[in-house]
C-alpha positions in Angstrom: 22.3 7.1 -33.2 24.2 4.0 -32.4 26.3 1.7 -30.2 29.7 1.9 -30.3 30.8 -0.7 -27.9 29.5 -2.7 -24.8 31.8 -3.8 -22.4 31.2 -5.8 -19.0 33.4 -3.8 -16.5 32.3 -5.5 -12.8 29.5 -7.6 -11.6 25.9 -6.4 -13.2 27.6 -3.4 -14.6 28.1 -2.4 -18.6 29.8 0.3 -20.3 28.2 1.2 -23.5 29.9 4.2 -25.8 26.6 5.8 -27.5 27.3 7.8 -30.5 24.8 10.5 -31.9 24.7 11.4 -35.0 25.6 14.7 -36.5 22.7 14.7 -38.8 20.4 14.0 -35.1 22.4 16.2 -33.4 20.7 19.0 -35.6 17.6 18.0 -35.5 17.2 18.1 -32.0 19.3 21.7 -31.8 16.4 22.6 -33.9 13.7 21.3 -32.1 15.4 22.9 -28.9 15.5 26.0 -30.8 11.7 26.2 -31.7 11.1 25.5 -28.1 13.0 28.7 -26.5 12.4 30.9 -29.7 9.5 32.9 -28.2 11.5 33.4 -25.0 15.0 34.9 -26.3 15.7 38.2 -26.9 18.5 40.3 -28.3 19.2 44.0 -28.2 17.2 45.6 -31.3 14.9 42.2 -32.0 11.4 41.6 -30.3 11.4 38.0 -28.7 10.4 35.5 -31.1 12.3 37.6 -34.0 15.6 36.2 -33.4 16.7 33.8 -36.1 19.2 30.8 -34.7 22.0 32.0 -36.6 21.7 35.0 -35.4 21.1 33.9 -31.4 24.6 31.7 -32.1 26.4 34.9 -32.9 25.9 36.1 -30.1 25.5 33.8 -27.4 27.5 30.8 -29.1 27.4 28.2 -31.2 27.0 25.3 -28.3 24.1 27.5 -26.5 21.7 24.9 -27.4 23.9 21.5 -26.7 22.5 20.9 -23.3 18.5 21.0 -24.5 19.1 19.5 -27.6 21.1 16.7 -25.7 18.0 16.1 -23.2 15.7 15.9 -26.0 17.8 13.2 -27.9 19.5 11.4 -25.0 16.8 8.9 -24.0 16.3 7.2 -27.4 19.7 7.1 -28.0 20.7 5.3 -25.0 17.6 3.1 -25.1 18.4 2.4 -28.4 22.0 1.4 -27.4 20.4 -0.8 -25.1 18.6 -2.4 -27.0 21.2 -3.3 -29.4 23.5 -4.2 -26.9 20.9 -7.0 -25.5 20.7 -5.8 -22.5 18.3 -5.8 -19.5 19.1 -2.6 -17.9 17.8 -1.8 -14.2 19.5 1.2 -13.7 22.5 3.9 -14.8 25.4 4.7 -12.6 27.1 7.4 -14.9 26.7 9.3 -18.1 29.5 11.0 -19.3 30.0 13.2 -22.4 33.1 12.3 -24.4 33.0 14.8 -27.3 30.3 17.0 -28.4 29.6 19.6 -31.4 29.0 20.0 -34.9 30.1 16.1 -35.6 27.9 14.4 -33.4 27.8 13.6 -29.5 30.1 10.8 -27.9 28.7 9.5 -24.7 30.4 6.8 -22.1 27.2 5.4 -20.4 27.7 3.0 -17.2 24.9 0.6 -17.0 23.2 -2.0 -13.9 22.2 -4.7 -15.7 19.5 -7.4 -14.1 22.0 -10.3 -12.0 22.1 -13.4 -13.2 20.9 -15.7 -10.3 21.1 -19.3 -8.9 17.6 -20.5 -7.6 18.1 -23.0 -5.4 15.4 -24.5 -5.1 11.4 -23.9 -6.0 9.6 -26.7 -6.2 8.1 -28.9 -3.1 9.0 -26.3 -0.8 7.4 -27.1 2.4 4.4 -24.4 3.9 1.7 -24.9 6.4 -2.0 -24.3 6.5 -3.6 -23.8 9.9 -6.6 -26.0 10.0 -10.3 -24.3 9.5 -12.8 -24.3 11.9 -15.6 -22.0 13.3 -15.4 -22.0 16.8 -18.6 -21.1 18.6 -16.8 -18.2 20.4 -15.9 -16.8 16.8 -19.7 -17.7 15.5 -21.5 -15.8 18.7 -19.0 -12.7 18.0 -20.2 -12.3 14.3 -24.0 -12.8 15.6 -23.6 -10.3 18.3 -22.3 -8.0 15.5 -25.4 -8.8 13.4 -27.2 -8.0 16.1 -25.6 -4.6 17.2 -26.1 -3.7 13.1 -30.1 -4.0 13.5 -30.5 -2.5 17.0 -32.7 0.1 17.3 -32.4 3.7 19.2 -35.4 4.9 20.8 -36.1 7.5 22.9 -36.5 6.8 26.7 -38.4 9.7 29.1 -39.8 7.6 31.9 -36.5 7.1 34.0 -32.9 8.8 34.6 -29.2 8.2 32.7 -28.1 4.4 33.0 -24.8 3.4 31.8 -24.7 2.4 28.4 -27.1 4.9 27.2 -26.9 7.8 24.6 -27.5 10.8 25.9 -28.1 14.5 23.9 -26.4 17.4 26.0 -25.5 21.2 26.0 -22.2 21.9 27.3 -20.0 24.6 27.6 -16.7 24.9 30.0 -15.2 26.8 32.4 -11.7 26.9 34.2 -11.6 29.4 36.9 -15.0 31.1 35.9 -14.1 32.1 32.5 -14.9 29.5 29.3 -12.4 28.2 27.1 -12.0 27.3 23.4 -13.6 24.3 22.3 -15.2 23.4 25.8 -18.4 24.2 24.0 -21.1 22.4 22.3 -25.0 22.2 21.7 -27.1 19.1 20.9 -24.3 16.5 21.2 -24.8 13.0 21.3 -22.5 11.6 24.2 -22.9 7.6 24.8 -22.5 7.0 28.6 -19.5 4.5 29.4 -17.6 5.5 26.1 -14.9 7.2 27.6 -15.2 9.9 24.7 -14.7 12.5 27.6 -12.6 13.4 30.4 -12.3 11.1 32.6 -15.2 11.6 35.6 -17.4 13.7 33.0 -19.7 10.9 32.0 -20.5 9.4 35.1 -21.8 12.2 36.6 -24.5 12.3 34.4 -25.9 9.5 34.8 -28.8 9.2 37.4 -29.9 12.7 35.0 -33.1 13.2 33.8 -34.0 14.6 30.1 -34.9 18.4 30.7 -32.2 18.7 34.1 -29.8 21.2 34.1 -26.6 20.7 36.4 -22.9 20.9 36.6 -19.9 18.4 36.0 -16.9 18.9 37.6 -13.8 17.6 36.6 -10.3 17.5 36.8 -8.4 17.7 32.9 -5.5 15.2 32.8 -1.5 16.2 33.4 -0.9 14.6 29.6 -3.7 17.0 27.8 -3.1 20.3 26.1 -0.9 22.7 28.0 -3.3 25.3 29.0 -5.8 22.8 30.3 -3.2 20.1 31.7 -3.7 19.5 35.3 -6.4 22.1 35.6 -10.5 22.1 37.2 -13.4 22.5 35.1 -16.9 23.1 35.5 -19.2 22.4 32.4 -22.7 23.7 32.5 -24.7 20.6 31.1 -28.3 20.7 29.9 -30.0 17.0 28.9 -32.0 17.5 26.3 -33.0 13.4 25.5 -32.2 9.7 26.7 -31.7 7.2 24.2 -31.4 3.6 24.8 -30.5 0.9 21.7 -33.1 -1.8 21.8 -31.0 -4.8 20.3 -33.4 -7.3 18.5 -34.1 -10.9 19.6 -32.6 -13.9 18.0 -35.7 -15.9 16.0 -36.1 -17.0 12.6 -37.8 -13.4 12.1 -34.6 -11.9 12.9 -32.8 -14.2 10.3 -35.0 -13.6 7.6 -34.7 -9.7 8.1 -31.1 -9.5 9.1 -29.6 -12.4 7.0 -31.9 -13.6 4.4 -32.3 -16.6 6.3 -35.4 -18.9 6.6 -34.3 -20.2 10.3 -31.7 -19.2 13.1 -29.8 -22.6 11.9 -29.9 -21.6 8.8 -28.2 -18.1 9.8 -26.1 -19.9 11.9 -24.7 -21.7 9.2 -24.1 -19.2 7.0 -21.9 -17.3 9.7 -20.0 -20.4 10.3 -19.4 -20.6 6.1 -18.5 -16.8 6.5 -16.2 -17.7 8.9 -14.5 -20.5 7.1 -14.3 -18.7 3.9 -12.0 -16.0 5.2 -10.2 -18.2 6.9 -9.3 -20.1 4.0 -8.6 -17.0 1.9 -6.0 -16.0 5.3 -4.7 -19.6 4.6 -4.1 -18.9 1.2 -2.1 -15.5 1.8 -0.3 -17.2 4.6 0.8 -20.0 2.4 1.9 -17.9 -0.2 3.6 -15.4 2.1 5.8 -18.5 3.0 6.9 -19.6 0.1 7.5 -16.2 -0.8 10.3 -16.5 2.1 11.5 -19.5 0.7 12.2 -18.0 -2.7 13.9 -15.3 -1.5 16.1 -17.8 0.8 17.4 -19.7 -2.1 18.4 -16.8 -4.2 21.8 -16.9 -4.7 23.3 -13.9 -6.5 25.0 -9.7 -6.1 22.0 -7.7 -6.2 23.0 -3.9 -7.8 21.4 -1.5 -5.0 19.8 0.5 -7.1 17.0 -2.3 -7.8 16.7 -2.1 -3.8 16.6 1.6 -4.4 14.1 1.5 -7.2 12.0 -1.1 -4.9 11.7 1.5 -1.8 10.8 4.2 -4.4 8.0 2.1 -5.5 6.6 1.4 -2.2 6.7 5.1 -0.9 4.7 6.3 -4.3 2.2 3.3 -3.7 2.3 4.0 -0.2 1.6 8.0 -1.0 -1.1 6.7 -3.1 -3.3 5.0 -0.8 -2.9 8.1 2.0 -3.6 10.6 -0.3 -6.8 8.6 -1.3 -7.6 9.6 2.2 -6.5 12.9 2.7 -3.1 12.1 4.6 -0.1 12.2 2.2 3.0 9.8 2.6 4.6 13.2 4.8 1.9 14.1 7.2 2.5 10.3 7.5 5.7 10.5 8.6 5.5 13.5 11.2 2.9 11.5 12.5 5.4 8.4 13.2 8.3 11.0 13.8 10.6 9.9 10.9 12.2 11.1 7.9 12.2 9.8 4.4 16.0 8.8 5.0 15.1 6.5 8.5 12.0 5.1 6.9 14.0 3.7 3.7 16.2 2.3 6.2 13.4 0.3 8.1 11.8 -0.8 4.9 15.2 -1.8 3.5 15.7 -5.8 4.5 11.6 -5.9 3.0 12.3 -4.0 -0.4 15.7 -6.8 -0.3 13.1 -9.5 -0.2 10.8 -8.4 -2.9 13.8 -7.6 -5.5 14.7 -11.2 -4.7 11.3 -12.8 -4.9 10.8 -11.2 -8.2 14.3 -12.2 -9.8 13.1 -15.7 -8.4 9.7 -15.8 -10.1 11.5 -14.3 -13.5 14.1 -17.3 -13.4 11.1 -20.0 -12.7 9.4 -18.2 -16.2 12.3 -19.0 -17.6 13.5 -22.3 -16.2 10.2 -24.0 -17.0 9.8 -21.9 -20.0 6.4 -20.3 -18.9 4.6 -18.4 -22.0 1.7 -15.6 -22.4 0.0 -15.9 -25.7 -1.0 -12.3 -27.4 -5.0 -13.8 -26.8 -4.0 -14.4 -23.4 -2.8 -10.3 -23.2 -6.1 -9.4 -25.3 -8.6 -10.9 -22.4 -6.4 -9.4 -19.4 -6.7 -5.9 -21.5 -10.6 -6.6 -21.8 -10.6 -7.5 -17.9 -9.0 -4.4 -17.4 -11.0 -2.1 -19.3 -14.3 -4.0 -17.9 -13.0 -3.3 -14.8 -12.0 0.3 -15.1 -14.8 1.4 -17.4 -12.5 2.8 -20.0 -12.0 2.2 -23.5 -9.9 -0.8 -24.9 -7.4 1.4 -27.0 -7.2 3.5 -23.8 -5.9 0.7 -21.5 -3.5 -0.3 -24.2 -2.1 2.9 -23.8 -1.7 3.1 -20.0 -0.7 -0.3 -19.8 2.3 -1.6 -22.5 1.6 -4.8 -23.5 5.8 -6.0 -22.7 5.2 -4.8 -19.1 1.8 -6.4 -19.1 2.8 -10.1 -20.8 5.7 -10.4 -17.8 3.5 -9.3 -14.9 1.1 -12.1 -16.5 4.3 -15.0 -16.8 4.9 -14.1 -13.0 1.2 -14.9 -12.0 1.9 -18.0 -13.6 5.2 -18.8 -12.1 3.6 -18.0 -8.9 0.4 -20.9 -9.6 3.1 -23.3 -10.5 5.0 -22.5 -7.4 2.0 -23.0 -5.4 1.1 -26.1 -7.4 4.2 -28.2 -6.6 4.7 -27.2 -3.0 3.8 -29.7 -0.3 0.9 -28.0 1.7 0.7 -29.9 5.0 -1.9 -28.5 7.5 -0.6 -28.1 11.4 -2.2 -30.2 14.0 -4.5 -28.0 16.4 -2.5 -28.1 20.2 -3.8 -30.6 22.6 -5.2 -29.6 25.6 -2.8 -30.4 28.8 -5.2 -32.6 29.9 -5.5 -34.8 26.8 -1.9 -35.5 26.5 -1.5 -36.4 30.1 -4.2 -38.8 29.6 -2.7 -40.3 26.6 0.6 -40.6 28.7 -0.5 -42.7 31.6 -2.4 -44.4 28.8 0.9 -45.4 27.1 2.5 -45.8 30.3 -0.2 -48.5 31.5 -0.1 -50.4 28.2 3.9 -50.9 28.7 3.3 -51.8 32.3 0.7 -54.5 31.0 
């Protein structure tokens, strides 16, 4: 297998003439051969009798081209590649000039990666919102603490209050007969939810655990169509009232809840909680912005089939993470009412910005001539397997270490990117008041 020529014919696009061998040629008619030999058959031979020669005779001597050519195609074109120089992002065409006995002839039309003008990258300009812990934000995250350590207790010496959890019997009725699903024993309905139709939950409070009495209830115009619009009567029995007993705030509720000695000392800790996240939302902001800026002052004629190759990307990661719970990337879609075709068209401009961010973190490598060292590869393989719990030769094998050593020169780019930008952090708005104040302040000094 080899090159025969590599010629630039447009923008990002090559045409290479790949020649295969006659000598490979055979080998993978042979291997193509030993592949189907079980499954041919000829009048007078059991399958798996039939010599090659003999299926040739009868169903020609180029009955094999097409499998042999899928089975030595790939190297040969990679191999072309590669000795062209080449960094390929895609194939346009693949057309077979001769092929036979002598060999194969192949016109290949290659995307190669653009070359691009950066325009800029370093001190470009992002903002940090400032960090504080308001005491709204701080009261939230204790009211959540607190909510996490209530307690549910049963309650028997007074009726359904709002707010309470009740456990009912229920079934349904619509014109004296019950319907499908209307029906349910032991359930634990929280009064003021709004779980159920609308009117249900009201009328049982004022209940007492052990009453038996009906709800009646109108089912909403926008519910399912035999039920739209329609009265019900559920037959409710109220088995238990429970009540959730939300713990006072001491230092005995620190130490349990929080590990804390004293309520400061808890208080603290949520306002360093709070900060901490906020700082890591900084971070992803900032970097989200210069981000935008890199792809701004990319200057170059992207081939659309990295676009393409992008939105294919982020549908299979996208797939991924629903099927991990139990959705799949096309239940997704019937759920939002669109097709494949409309959704690659909305996630178009974003898959345009991530070709170009990439392109522009692969020129920084190179501009500032940004290097992995094999030891630096080793450890990130180590991290991996660590991380993974799988063995070291395993990960090696998942993850090729060329792929792996440019992922790890983009992280760097992306440090030094962050490293030379100029970070200011935005001043919090003034109240209305303030600034008037400081306005007839400035206005009395001139009059002075």
């Amino acid at each position: 297998m080899s090159l025969k020529s590599s010629n630039k014919t447009d923008t990002n696009l090559y045409t290479l003439e790949v020649e295969i061998s006659a000598e490979d040629f055979e080998a993978a008619q042979s291997k193509a051969f030993a592949k189907q030999k079980n499954r041919i058959s000829l009048p007078g031979f059991r399958k798996g009798k039939v010599t090659r020669k003999m299926a040739e005779n009868f169903y020609g001597k180029g009955f094999l081209y097409e499998d042999a050519l899928d089975i030595c195609y790939p190297d040969a074109v990679e191999g072309a590649i590669k000795e062209a120089g080449l960094e390929v992002v895609g194939t346009k065409s693949a057309d077979i000039k001769s092929i036979g006995a002598e060999g194969v002839e192949l016109a290949v039309e290659v995307f190669v990666k653009p070359e691009i003008e950066l325009k800029a990258y370093k001190e470009l300009k992002a903002t940090r919102k400032k960090v504080e812990a308001t005491d709204e934000e701080v009261k939230a995250k204790l009211d959540e603490l607190v909510e996490r350590n209530a307690r549910i207790v049963s309650v028997e010496d007074r009726a359904v209050k709002d707010g309470d959890i009740t456990v009912i019997d229920f079934e349904g009725f619509v014109d004296g007969v019950a319907f499908e699903g209307g029906k349910a024993e032991e359930y634990e309905l929280t009064i003021g939810s709004g779980s159920f139709i609308p009117g249900f939950e009201e009328q049982i409070i004022g209940h007492n655990s052990g009453d038996e009495f009906d709800v009646n209830v109108t089912f909403p115009e926008q519910y399912a169509p035999e039920l739209a619009g329609k009265d019900a009567v559920f037959k409710i029995k109220l088995h238990e009232i429970k009540e959730k007993q939300l713990p006072e705030i001491d230092d005995e509720f620190a130490q349990d809840a929080a590990d804390c000695d004293t309520v400061d000392d808890l208080k603290k800790s949520i306002v360093d909680e709070i900060k901490k996240q906020k700082e890591a939302d900084n971070d992803r902001e900032i970097r989200t912005q210069l981000f935008e800026k890199l792809a701004e002052n990319v200057v170059a004629e992207i081939p659309e089939v990295m676009v393409e190759n992008e939105l294919d990307n982020q549908i299979k990661d996208i797939d991924y993470r629903l099927s991990s719970q139990g959705i799949g990337f096309e239940n997704y879609l019937k759920y939002m009412g669109m097709t494949v075709e409309q959704y690659r068209e909305q996630a178009r401009p974003d898959a345009e910005k991530q070709v170009k961010i990439r392109l522009a973190l692969e020129k920084i490598v190179e501009l500032e001539g940004i290097e992995v060292s094999d030891e630096d590869v080793d450890k990130e393989y180590e991290k991996f397997a660590s991380q993974y719990q799988m063995e070291l030769d395993q990960i090696k094998r998942i993850i090729p270490a060329d792929g792996l050593k440019k992922d790890m020169a983009i992280d760097k780019a992306i440090e030094f990117v962050r490293e030379n930008a100029k970070v200011t952090t935005a001043r919090k708005p003034r109240a209305a008041k303030e600034k008037a104040d400081e306005t007839a302040d400035e206005a009395a000094e001139s009059a002075e």
